[in-house]
Backbone as CSV, one residue per row, in Angstrom:
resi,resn,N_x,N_y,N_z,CA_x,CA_y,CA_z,C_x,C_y,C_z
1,UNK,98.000,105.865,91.654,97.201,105.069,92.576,96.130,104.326,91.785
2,UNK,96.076,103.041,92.223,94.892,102.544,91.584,93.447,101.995,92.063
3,UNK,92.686,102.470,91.703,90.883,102.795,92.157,90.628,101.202,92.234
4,UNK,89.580,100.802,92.510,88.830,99.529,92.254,87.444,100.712,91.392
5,UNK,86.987,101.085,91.967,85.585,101.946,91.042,85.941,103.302,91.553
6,UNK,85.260,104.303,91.171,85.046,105.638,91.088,83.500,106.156,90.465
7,UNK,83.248,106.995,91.936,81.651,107.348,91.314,81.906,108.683,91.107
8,UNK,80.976,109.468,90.177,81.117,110.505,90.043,79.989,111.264,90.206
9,UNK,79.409,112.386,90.406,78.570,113.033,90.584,78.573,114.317,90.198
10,UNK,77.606,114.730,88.932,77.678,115.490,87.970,76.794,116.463,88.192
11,UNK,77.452,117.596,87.479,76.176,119.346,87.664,77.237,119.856,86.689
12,UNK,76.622,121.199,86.577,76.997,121.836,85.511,78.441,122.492,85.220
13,UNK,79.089,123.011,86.805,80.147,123.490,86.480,80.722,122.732,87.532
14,UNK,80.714,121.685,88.665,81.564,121.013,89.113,81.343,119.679,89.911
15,UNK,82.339,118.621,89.393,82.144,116.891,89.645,82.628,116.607,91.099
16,UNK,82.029,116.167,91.726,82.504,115.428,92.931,82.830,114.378,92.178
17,UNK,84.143,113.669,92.491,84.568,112.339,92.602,84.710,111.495,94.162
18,UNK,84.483,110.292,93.893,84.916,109.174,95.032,85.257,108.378,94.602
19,UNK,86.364,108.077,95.081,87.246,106.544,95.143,87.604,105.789,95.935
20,UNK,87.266,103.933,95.747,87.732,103.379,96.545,88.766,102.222,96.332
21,UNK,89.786,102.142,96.762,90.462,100.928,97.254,89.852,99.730,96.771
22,UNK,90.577,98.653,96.661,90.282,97.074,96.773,89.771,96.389,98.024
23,UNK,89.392,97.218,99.216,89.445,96.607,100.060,87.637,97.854,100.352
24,UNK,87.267,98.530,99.376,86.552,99.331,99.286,86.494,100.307,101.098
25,UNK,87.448,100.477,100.529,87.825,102.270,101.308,88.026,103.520,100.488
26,UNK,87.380,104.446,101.398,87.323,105.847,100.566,88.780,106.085,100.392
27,UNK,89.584,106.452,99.064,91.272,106.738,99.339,90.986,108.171,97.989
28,UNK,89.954,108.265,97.953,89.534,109.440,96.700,88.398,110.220,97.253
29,UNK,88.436,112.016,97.418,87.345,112.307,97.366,87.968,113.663,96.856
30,UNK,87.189,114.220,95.448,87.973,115.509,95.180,86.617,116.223,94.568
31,UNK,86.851,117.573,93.925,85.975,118.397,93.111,86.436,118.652,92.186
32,UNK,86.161,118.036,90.530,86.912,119.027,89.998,86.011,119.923,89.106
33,UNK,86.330,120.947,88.238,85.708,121.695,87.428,85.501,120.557,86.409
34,UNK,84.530,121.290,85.402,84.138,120.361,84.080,85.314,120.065,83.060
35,UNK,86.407,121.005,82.962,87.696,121.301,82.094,88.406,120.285,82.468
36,UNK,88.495,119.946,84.044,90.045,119.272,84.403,89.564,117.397,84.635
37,UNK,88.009,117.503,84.237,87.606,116.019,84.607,88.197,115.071,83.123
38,UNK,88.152,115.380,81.692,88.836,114.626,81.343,90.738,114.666,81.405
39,UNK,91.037,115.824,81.776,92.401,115.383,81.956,92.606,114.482,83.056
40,UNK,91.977,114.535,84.219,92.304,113.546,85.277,91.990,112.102,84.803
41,UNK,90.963,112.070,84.368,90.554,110.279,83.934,91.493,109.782,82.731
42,UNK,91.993,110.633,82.186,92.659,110.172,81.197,94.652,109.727,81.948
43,UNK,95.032,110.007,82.936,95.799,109.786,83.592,95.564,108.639,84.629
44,UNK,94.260,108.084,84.560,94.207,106.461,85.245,94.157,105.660,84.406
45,UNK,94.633,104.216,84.894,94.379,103.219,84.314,92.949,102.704,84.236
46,UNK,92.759,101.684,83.355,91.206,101.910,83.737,90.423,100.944,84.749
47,UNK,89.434,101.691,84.857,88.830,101.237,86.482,87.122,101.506,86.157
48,UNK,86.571,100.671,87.148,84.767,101.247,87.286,84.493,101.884,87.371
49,UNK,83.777,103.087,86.845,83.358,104.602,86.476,81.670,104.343,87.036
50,UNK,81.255,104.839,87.964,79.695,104.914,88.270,79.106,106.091,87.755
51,UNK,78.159,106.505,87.096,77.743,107.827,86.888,75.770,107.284,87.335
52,UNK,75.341,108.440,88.054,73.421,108.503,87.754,73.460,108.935,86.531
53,UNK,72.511,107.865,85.996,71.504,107.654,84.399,71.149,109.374,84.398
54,UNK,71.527,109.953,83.701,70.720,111.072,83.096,71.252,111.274,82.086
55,UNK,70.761,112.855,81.281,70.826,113.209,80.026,72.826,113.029,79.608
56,UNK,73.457,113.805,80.458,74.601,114.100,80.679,75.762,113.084,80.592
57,UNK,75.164,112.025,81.423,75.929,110.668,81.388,76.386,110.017,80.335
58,UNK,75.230,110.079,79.180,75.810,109.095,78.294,76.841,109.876,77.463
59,UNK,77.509,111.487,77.431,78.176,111.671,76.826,79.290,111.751,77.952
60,UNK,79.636,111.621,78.833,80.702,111.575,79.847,80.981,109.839,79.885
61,UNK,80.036,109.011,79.726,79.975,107.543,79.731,80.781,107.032,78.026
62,UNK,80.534,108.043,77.401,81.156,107.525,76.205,82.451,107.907,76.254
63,UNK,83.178,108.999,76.777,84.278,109.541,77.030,85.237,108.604,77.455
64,UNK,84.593,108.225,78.860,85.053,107.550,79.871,85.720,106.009,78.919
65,UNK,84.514,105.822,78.418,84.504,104.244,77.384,85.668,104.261,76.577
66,UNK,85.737,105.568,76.164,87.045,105.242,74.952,88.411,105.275,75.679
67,UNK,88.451,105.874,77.202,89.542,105.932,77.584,89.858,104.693,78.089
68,UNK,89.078,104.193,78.205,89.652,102.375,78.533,88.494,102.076,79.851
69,UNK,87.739,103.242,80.376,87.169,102.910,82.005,85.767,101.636,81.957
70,UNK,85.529,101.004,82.441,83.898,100.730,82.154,83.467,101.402,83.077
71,UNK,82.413,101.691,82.402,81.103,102.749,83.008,79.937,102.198,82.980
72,UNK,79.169,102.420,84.169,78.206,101.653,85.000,77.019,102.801,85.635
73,UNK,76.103,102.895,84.336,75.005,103.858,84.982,74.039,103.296,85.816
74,UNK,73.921,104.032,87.316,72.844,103.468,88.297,71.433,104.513,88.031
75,UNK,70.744,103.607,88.236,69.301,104.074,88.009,69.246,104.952,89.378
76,UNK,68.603,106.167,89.480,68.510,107.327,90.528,67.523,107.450,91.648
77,UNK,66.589,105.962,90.712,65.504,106.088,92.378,66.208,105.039,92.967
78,UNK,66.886,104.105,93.175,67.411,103.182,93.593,68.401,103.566,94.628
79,UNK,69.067,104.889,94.390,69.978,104.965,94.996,69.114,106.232,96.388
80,UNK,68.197,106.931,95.772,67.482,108.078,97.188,67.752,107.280,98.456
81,UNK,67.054,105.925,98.618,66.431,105.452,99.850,68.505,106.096,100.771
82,UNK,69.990,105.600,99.829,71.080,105.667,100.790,71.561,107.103,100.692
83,UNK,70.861,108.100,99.816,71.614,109.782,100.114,71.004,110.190,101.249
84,UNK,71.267,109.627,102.589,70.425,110.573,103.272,70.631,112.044,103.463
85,UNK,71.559,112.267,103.515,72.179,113.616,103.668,71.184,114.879,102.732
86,UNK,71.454,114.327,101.257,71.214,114.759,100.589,71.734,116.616,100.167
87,UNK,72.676,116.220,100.157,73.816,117.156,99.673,74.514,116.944,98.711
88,UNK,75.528,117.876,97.609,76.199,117.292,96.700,76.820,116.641,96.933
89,UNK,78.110,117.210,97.950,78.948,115.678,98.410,78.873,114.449,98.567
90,UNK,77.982,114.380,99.260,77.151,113.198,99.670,76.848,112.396,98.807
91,UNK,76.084,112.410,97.954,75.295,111.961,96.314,76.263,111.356,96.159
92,UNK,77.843,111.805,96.158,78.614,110.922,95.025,78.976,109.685,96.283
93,UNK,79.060,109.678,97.448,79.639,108.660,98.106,78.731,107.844,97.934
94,UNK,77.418,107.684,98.067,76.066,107.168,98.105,75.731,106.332,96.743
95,UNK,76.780,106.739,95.731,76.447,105.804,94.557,77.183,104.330,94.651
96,UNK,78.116,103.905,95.473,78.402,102.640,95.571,79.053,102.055,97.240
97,UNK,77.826,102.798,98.034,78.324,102.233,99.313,78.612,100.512,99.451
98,UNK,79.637,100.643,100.478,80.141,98.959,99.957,79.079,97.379,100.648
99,UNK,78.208,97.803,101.748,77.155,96.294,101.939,75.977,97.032,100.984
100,UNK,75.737,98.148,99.942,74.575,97.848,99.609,74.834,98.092,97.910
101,UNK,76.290,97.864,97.383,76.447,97.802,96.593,75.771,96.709,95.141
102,UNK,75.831,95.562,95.962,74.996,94.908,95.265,73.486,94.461,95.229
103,UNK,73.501,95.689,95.551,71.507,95.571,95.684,70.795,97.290,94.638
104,UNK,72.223,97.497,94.145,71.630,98.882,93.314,71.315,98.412,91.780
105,UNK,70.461,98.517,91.742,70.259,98.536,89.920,71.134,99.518,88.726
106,UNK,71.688,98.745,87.983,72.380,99.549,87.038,71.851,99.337,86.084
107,UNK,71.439,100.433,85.202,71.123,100.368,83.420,72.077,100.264,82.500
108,UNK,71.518,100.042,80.948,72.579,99.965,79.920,73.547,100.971,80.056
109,UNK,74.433,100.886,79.366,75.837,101.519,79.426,75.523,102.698,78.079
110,UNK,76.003,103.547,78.054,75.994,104.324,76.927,76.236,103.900,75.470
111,UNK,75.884,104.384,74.684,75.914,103.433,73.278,75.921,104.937,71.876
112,UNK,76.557,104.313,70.791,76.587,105.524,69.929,75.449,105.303,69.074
């Protein structure tokens, strides 16, 4: 299947993913452990990878980079005002809802 973007939402022992469609519909929402997240990304073609800017990112952002994905870190106060929930699940849908997608700030991309 092929993504238009994929956000991810990171902790220590397990990733929410979301994916959407070209037509930006949810057609992805999974958990995986920390072990099985590069085997899965490495079985897509590549696609928009969202991760929140933190410590963690830029070595999952470099991962992502070599597998072919671009990766697109959003800055984390930008995105509070749309987690309302504020749950893990949640967090990851909230990183590229589709009318306020282009009003989120993204920072540099990871770099060696």
């Amino acid at each position: 299947m092929e993504f238009k973007r994929i956000a991810i939402d990171t902790s220590k022992h397990v990733f929410m993913i979301h994916g959407v469609d070209e037509q930006e519909r949810p057609v992805l929402r999974r958990e995986l452990k920390r072990g099985q997240v590069e085997a899965f990304f490495s079985k897509l073609a590549g696609t928009e990878v969202v991760l929140e800017a933190c410590g963690g990112s830029h070595h999952w952002g470099q991962m992502f980079e070599k597998m072919g994905h671009d990766v697109r870190l959003s800055v984390s106060d930008a995105l509070r005002p749309y987690d309302l929930a504020l749950t893990f699940a949640s967090g990851c849908s909230c990183r590229f809802p589709a009318p306020w997608h282009k009003f989120i700030d993204f920072c540099l991309g990871p770099s060696i």
